[in-house]
C-alpha positions in Angstrom: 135.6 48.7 0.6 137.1 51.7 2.6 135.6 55.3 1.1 137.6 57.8 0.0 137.0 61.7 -0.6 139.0 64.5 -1.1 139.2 67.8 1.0 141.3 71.0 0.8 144.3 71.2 3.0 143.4 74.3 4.0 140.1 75.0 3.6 139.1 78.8 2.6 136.6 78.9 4.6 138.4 78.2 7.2 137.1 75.8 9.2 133.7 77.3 9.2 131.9 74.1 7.2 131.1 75.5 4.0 133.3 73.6 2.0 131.8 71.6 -0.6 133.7 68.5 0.7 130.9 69.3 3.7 127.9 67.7 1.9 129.4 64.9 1.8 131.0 64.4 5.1 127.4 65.1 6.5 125.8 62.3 4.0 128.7 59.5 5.4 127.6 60.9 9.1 124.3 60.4 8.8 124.4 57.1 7.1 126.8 55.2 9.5 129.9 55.2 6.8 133.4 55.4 8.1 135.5 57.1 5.7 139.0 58.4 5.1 140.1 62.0 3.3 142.8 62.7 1.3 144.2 66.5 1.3 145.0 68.2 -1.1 146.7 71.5 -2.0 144.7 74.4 -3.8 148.1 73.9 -6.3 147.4 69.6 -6.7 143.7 70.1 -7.4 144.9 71.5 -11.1 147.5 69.0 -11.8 146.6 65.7 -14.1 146.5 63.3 -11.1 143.6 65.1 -9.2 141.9 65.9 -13.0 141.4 62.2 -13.5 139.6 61.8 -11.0 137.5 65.6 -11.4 138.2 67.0 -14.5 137.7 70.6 -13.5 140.2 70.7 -10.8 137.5 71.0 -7.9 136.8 68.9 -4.6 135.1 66.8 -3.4 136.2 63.3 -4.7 134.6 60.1 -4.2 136.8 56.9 -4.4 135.3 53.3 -3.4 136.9 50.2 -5.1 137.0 51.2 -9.0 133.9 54.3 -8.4 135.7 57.5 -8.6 132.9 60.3 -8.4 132.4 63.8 -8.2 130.3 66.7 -7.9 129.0 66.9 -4.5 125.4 66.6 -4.7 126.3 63.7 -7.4 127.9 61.9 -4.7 125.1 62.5 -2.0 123.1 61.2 -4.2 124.6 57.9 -4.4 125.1 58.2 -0.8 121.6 57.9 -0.4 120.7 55.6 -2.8 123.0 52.9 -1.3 122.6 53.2 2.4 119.5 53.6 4.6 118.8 57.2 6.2 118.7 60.0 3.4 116.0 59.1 1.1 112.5 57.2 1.8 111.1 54.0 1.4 108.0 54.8 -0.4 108.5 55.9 -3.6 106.7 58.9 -4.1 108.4 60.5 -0.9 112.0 59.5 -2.5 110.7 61.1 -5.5 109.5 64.4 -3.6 113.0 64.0 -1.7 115.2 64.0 -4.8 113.5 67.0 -6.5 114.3 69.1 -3.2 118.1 68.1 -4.0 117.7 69.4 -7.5 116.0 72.2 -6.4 118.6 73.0 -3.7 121.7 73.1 -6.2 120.1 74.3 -9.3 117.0 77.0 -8.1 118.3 78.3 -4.1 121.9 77.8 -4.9 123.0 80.0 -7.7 122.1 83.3 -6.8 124.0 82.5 -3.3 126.7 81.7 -5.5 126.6 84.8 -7.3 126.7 87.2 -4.6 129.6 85.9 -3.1 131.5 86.1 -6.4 129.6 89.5 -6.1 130.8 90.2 -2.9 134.2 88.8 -2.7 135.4 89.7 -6.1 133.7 92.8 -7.5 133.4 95.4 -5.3 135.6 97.8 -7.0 133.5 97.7 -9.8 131.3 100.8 -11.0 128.2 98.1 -11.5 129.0 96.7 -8.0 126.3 98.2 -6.0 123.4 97.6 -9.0 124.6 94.1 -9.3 124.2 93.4 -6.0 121.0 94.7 -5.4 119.9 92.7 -8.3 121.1 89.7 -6.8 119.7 90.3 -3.6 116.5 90.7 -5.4 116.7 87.4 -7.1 117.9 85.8 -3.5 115.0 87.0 -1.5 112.6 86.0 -4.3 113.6 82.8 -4.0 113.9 82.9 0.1 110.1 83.9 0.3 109.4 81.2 -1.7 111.0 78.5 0.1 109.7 80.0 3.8 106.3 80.0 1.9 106.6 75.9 1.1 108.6 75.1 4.6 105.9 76.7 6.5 105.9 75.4 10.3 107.6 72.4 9.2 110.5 70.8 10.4 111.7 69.6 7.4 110.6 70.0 3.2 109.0 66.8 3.1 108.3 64.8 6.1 110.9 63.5 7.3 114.3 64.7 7.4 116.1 63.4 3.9 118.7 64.1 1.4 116.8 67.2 0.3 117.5 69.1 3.1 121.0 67.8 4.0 121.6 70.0 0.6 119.0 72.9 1.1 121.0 73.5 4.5 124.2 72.9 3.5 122.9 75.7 0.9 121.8 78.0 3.0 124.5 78.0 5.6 126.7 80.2 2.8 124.4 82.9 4.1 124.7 82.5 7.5 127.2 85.5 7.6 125.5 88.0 5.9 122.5 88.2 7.8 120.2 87.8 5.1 118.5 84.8 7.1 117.8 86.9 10.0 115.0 88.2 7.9 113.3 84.5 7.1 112.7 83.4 10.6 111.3 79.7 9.4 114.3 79.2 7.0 117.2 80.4 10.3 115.3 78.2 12.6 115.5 74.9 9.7 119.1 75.6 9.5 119.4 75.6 12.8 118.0 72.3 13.0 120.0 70.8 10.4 123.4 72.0 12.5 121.9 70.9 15.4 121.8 67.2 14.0 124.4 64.8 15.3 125.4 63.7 12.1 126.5 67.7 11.1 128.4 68.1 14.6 130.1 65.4 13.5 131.2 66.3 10.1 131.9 69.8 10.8 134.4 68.5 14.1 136.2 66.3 11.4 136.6 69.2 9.2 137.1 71.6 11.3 139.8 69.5 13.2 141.5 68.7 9.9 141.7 72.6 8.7 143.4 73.0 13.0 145.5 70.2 12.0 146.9 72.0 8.7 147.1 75.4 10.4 149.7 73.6 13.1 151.7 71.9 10.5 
């Protein structure tokens, strides 16, 4: 059955793969899973059609045969669980492998998110520079923590897996700020997770798609 996910027309970040429909391009990549995409406007994403298939009016969608998903790292997930590539064999290392997805989206993740709300949203605000600087506090906290773990390791666990497919795709919402200059280990990781054939691959298709839009 073909698979079917969801991207923005044009994407807001412009070609640049940060999209959250990115994820799980990379995930289809590295599994060997042909897929198709079905664009849609920032305007269709709110209407009733798109919410049936993700309530809050948000890509990515994941359609196979009568499975509608979303939620990115939800659909990773299942990614991995049905095809061979993204999570281990041995149990304890799938385990280890699913925790690093957790930990990607619900400990690194959010105080990313928060300064480019910060960033992109409330600069004119009296708080802005405070706020900021409390983020930035929070985000390095959790930056020294993670360089600490990855050591002079290629990857979080092992092998490549799942985990870091999101703790990259993560990360790479900093890549402009220059924050990751400072965390040598964690820029040279990322760099290894772009540098993967599978992520060339997905970022081409998307950024050939957001091209495509631009031209139209």
């Amino acid at each position: 059955m073909t698979i079917t996910i969801t991207a923005f027309e044009q994407s807001p970040d412009r070609g640049k793969g940060l999209a959250r429909d990115m994820p799980v391009r990379w995930a289809l990549e590295e599994v060997g899973q042909p897929y198709t995409v079905r664009p849609v406007s920032f305007g269709a994403v709110k209407e009733a059609t798109h919410r049936t298939r993700q309530p809050f009016g948000q890509i990515p969608t994941y359609e196979q045969g009568d499975l509608v998903l979303f939620e990115s790292g939800a659909i990773v997930f299942h990614i991995a669980e049905q095809h061979v590539g993204l999570l281990p064999s041995n149990a304890n290392a799938r385990a280890r492998a699913i925790t690093w997805m957790f930990a990607a989206l619900s400990t690194v993740e959010p105080p990313i998110v928060d300064r480019s709300i910060a960033t992109l949203f409330e600069r004119d605000q009296p708080w802005y520079d405070a706020r900021l600087a409390s983020i930035e506090g929070r985000l390095r906290t959790r930056l020294d923590e993670l360089s600490i773990r990855l050591g002079d390791a290629d990857w979080l666990d092992g092998s490549f897996s799942a985990g870091d497919l999101l703790m990259v795709a993560v990360l790479l919402r900093l890549k402009l700020s220059g924050i990751l200059d400072e965390y040598p280990r964690i820029s040279a990781y990322v760099a290894r997770g772009e540098a993967r054939p599978a992520f060339q691959r997905a970022f081409a298709a998307q950024l050939a798609a957001f091209n495509e839009s631009c031209a139209g």
